[in-house]
Residue frames as qw, qx, qy, qz and C-alpha x, y, z in Angstrom:
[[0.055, -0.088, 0.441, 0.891, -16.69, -6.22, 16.48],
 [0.235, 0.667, 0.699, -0.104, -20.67, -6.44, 16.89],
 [0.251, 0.629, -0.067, -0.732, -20.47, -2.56, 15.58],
 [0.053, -0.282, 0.766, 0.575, -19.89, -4.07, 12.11],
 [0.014, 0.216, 0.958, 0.189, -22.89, -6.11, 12.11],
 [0.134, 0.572, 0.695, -0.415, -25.34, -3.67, 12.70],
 [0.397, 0.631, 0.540, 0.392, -27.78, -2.29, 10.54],
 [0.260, 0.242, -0.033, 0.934, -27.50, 1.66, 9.94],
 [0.303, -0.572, -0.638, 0.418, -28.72, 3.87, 13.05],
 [0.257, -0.465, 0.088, 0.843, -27.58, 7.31, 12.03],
 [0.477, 0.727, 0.414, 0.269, -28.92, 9.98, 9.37],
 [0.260, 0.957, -0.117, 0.060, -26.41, 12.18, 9.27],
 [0.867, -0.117, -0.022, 0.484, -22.69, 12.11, 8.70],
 [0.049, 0.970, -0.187, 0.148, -20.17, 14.93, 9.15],
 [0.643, 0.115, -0.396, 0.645, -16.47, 15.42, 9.42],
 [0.101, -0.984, 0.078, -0.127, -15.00, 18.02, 12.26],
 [0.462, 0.459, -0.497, 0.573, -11.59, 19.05, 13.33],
 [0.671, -0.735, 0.094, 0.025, -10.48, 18.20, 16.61],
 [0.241, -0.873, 0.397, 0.151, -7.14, 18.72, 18.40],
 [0.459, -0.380, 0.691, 0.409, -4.94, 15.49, 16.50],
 [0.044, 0.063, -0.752, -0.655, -6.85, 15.77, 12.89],
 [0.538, -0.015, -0.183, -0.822, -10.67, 15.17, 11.86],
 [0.364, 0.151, 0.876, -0.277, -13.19, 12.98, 12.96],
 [0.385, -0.185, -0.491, -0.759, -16.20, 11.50, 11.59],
 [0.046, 0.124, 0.906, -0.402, -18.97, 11.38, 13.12],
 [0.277, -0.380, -0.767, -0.437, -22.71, 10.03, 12.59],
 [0.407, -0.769, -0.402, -0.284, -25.43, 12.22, 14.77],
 [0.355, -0.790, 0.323, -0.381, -22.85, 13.71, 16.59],
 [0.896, -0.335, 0.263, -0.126, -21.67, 10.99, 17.95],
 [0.011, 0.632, -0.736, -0.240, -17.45, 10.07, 16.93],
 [0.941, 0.167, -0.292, 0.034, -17.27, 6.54, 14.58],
 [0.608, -0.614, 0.498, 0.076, -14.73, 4.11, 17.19],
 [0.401, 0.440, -0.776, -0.210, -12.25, 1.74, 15.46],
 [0.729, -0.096, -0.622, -0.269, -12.96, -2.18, 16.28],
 [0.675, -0.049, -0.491, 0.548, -10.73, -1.81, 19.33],
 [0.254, -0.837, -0.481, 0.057, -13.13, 1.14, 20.65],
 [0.399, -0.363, -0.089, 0.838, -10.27, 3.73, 19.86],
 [0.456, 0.712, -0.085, -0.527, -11.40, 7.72, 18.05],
 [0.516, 0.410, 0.445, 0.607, -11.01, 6.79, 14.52],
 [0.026, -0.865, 0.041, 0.500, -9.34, 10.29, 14.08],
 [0.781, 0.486, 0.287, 0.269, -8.11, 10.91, 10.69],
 [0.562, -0.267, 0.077, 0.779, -4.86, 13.14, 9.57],
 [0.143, -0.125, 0.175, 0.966, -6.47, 14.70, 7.19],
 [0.482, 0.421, 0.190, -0.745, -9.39, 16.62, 6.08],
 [0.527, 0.470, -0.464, -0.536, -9.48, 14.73, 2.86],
 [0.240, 0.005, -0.969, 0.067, -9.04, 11.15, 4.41],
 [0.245, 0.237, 0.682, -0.647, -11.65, 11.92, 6.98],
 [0.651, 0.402, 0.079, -0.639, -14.20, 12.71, 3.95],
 [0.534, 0.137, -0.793, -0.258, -13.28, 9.59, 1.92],
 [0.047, -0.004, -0.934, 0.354, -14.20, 7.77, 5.46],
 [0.427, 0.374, 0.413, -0.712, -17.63, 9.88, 6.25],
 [0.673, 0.237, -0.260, -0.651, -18.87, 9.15, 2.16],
 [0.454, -0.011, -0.861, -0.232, -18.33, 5.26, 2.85],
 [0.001, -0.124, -0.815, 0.566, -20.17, 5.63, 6.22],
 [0.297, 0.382, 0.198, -0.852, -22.92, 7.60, 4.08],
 [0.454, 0.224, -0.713, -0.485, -22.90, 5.46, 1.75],
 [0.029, -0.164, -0.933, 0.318, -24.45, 2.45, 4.16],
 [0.454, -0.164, -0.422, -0.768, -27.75, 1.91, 3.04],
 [0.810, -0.463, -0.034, -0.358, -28.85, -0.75, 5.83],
 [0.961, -0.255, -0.051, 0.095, -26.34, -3.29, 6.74],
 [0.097, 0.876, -0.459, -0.113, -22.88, -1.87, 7.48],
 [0.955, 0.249, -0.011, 0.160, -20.48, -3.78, 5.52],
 [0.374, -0.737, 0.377, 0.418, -16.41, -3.34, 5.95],
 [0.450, -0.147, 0.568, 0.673, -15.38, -4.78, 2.26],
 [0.207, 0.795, 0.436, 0.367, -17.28, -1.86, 1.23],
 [0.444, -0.888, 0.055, 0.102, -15.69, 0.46, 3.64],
 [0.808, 0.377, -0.174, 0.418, -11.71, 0.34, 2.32],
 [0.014, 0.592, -0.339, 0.731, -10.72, 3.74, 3.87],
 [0.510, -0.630, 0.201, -0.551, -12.17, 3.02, 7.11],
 [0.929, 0.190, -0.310, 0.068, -10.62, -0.19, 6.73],
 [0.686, 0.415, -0.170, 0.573, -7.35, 1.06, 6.54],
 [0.084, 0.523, -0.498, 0.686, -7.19, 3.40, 9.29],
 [0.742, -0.593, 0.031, -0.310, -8.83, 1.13, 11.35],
 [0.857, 0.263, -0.196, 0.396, -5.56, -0.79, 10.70],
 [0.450, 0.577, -0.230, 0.642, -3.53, 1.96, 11.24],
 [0.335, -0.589, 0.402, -0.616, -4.83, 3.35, 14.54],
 [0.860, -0.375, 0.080, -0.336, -5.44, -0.29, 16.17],
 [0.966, 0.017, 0.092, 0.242, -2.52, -2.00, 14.61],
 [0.633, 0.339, -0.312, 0.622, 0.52, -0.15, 13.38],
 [0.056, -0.779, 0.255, -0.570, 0.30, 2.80, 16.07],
 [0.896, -0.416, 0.097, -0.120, 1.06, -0.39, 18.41],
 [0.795, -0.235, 0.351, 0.436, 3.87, -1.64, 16.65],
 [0.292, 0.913, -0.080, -0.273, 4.85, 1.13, 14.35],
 [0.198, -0.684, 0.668, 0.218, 8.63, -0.27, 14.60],
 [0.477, 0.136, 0.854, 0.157, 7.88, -3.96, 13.72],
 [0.610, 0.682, 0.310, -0.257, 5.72, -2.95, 10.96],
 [0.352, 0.877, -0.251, -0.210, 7.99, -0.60, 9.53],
 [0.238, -0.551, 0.775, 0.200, 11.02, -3.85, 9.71],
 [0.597, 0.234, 0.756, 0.131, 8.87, -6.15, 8.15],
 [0.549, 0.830, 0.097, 0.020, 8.19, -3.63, 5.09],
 [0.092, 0.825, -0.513, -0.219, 11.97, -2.76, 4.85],
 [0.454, -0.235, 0.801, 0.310, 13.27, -6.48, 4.66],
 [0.682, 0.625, 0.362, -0.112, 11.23, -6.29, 1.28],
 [0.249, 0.931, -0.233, -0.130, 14.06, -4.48, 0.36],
 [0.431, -0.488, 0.756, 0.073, 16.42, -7.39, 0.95],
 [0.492, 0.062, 0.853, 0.164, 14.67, -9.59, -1.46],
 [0.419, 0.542, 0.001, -0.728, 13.28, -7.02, -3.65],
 [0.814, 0.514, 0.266, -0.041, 11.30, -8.49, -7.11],
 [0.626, 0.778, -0.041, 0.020, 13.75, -6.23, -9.43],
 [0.275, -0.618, 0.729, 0.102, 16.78, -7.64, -8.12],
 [0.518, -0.160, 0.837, -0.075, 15.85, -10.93, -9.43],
 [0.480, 0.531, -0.449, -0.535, 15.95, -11.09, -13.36],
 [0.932, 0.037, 0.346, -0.099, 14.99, -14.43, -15.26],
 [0.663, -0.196, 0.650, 0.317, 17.71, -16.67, -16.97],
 [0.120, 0.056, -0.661, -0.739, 15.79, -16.69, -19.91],
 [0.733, 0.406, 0.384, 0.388, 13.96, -16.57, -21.93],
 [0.342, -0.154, -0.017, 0.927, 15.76, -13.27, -23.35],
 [0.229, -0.574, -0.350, -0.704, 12.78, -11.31, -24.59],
 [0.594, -0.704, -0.389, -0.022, 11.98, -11.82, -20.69],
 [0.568, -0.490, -0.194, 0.632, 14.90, -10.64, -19.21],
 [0.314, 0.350, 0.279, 0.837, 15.08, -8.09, -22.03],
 [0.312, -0.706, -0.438, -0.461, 11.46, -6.69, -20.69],
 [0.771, -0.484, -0.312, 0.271, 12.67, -7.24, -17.22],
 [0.476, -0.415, -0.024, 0.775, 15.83, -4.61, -17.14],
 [0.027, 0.498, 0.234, 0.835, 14.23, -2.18, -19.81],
 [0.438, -0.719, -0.375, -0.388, 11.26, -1.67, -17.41],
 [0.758, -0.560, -0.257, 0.216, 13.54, -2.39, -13.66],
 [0.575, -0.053, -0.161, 0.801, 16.46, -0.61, -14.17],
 [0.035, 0.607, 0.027, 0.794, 15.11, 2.85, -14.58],
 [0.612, -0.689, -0.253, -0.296, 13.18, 2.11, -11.46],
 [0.783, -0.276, 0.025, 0.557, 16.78, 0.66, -9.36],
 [0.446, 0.297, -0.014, 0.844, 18.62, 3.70, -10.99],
 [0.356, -0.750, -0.018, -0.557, 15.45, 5.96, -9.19],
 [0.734, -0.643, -0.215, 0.032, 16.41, 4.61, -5.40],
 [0.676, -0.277, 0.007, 0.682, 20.09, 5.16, -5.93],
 [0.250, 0.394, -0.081, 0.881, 19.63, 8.66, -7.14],
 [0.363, -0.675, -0.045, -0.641, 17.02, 9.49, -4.60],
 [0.639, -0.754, 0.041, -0.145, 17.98, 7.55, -1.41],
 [0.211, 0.723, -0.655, 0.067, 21.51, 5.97, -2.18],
 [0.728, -0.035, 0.507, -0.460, 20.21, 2.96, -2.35],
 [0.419, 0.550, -0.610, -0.387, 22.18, 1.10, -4.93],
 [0.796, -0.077, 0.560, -0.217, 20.76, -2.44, -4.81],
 [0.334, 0.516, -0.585, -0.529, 21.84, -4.99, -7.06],
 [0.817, 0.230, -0.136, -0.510, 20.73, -7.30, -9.68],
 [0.349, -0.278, 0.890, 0.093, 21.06, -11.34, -9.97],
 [0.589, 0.039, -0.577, -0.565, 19.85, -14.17, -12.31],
 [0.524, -0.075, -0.847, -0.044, 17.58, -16.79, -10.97],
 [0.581, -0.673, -0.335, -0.311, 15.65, -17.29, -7.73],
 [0.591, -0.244, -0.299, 0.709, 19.38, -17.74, -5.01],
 [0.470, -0.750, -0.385, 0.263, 19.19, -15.41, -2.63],
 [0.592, 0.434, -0.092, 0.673, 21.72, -12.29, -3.48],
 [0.380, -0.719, -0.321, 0.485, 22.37, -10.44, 0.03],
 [0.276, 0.812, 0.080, 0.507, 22.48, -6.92, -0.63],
 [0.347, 0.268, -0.384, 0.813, 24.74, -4.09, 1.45],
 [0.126, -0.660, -0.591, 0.446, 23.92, -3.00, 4.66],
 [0.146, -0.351, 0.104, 0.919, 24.94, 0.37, 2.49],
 [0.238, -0.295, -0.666, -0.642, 22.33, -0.33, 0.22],
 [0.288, -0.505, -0.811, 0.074, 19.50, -0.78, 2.85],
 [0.283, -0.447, -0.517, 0.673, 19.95, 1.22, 5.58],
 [0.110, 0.093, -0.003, -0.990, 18.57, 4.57, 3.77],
 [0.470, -0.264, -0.651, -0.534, 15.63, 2.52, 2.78],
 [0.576, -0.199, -0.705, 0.364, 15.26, 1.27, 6.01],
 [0.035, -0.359, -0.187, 0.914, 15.40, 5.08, 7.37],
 [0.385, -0.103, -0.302, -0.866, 12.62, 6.15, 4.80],
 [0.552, -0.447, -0.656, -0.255, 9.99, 3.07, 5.47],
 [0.408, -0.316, -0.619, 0.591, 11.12, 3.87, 9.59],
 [0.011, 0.145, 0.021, -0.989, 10.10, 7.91, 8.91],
 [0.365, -0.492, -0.452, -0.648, 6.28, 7.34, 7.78],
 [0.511, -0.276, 0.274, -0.766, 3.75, 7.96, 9.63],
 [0.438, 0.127, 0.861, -0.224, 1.25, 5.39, 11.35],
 [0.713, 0.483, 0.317, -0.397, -0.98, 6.22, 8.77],
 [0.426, 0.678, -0.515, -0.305, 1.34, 6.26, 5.61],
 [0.304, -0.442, 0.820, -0.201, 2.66, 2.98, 7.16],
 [0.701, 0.187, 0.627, -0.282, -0.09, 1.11, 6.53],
 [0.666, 0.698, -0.013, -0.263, -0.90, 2.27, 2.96],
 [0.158, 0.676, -0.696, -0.186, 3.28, 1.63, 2.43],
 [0.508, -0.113, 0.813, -0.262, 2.78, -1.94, 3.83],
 [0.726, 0.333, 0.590, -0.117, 0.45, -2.71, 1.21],
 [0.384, 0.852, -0.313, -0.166, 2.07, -0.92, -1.79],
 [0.067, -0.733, 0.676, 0.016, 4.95, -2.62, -0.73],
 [0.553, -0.010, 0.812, -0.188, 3.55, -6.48, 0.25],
 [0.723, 0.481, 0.455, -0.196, 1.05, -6.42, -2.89],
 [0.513, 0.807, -0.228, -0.181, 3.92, -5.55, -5.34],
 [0.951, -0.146, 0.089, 0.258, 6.61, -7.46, -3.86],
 [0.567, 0.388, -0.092, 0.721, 9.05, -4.75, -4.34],
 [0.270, -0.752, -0.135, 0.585, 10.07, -1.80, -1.51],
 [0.199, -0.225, 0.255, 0.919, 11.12, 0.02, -4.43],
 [0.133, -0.502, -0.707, -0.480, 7.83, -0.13, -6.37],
 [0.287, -0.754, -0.590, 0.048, 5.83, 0.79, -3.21],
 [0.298, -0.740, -0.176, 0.576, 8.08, 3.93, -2.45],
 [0.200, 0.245, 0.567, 0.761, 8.04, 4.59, -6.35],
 [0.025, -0.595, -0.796, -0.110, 4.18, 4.74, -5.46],
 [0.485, -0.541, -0.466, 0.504, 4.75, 7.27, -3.10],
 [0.423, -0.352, 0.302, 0.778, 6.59, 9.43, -5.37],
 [0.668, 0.618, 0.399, -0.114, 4.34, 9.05, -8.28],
 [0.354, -0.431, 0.548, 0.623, 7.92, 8.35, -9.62],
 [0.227, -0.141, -0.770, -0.579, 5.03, 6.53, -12.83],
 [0.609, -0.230, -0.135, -0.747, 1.52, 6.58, -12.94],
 [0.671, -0.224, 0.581, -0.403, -0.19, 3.98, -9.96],
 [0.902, 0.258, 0.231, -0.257, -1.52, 1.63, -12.43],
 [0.702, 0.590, -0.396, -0.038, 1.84, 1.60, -14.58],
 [0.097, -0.614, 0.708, -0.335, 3.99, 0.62, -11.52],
 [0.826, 0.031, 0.470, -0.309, 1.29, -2.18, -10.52],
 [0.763, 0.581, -0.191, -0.208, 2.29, -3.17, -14.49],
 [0.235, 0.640, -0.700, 0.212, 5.84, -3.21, -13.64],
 [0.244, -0.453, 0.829, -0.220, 5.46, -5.65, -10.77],
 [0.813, 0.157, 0.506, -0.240, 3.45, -8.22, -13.10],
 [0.436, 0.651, -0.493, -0.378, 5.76, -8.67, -16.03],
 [0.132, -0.308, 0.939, 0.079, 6.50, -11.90, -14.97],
 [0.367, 0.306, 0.844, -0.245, 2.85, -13.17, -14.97],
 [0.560, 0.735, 0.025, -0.381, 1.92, -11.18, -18.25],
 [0.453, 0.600, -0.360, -0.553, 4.21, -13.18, -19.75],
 [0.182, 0.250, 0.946, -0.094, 2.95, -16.29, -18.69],
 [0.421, 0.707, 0.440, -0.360, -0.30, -14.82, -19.91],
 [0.420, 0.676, -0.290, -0.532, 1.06, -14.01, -23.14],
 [0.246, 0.236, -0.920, -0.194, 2.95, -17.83, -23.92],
 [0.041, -0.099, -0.984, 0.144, -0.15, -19.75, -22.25],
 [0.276, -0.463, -0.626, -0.563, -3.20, -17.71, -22.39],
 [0.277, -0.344, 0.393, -0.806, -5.25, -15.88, -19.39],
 [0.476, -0.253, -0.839, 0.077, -6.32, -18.02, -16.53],
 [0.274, -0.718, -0.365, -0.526, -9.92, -16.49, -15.91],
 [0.700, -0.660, -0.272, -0.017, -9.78, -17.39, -12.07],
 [0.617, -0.205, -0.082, 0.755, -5.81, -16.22, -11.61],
 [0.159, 0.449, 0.250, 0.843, -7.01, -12.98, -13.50],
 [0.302, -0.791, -0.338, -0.411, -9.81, -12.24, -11.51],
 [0.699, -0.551, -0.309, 0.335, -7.34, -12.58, -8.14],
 [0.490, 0.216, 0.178, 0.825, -4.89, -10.09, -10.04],
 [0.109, -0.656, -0.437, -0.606, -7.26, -7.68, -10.18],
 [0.634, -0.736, -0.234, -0.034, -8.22, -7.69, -6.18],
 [0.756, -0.266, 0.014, 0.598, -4.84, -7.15, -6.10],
 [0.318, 0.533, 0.414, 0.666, -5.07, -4.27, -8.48],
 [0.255, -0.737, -0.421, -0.463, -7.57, -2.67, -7.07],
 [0.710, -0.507, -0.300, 0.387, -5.67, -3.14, -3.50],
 [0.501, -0.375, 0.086, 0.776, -2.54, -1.35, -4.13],
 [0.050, 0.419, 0.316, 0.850, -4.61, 1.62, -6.06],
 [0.446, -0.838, -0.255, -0.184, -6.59, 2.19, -3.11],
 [0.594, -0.580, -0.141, 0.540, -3.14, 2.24, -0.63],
 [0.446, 0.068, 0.185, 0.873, -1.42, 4.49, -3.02],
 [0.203, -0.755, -0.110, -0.614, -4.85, 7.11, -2.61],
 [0.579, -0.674, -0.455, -0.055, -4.06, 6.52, 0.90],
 [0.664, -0.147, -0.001, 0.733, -1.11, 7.56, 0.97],
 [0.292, 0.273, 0.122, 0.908, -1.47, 10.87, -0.63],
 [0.418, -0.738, -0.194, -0.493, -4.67, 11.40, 1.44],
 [0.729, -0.546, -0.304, 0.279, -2.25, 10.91, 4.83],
 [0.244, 0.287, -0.022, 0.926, -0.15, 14.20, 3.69],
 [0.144, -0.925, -0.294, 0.191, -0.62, 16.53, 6.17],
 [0.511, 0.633, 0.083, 0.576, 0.20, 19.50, 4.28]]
């Protein structure tokens, strides 16, 4: 990955269309992923979120300044390898999903817990038939293969590029239904992220914010609002 470490060579950046989606490229010259493949992009609108962080490189090129180019370096080096395995390890989220798994007590918690989850469970079973259900406590509660398997068929239908962005939506919320909520913009990005921290806002409400757990929250925040623009910049329309 020596590309990474070098300082910036190029004064100009541009997108064009070629024959599988848009490239970017500095003096002419295509930008490779790490693994020396085209970093082609699906769309015209991903490709120009990639070219302003490549324009944005003032001397040293940095990647955790670079998210988008991140992410499809991901996609084209890593899922378009294992597309399948990806897409099984983001569906068994759906086996242990967060909003199956409602606390004991206290009851204002579980109260918060099925106002906010059920509407969200009642969206999967009207939109994939995907009726998952709900337990108390942390035991395992195997769900139906009838419950899965249409999830299972949606996470198996993205793309390589959607794939990724689902992956994290899906990993940094701890719910397959959250992350294919995301998708939907069943609720606004940032309220869905809300939804999958009710447990830890209310530890932060009975014990007070812990500065250094807050600040990790956030990175997390910030994560699964960038996959969810990626997602809607991997529509090809």
């Amino acid at each position: 990955m020596s590309e990474w470490k070098a300082n910036r060579f190029w004064k100009e950046t541009l997108v064009s269309e070629c024959e599988d989606g848009f490239a970017v490229q500095l003096d002419g010259r295509p930008v490779k992923t790490p693994a020396k493949a085209a970093l082609v992009l699906p769309t015209r609108g991903f490709a120009d979120a990639v070219r302003a962080e490549w324009d944005a490189v003032e001397e040293l090129i940095d990647p955790n300044k670079m998210p988008f180019t991140r992410t499809a370096n991901a996609a084209i080096d890593k899922v378009v390898l294992q597309h399948g395995e990806v897409a099984d390890m983001i569906a068994d989220y759906g086996g242990t999903d967060l909003l199956c798994y409602r606390a004991d007590s206290p009851a204002e918690l579980r109260a918060r817990q099925d106002a906010t989850w059920d509407p969200l469970l009642d969206w999967a079973t009207q939109t994939y038939g995907a009726k998952l259900e709900v337990t108390s406590g942390v035991m395992h509660l195997a769900q139906s293969e009838a419950a899965l398997a249409p999830l299972r068929k949606r996470v198996h239908e993205a793309s390589n590029f959607e794939l990724a962005a689902l992956h994290d939506l899906v990993s940094l919320s701890g719910s397959l239904v959250i992350g294919l909520a995301a998708t939907k913009q069943v609720q606004p990005d940032d309220a869905l992220w809300a939804m999958s921290r009710i447990d830890e806002t209310w530890q932060e409400e009975q014990w007070g914010e812990d500065e250094e757990a807050s600040a990790q929250a956030e990175i997390k925040r910030q994560a699964f609002l960038h996959a969810a623009r990626v997602w809607r910049l991997s529509q090809v329309e």
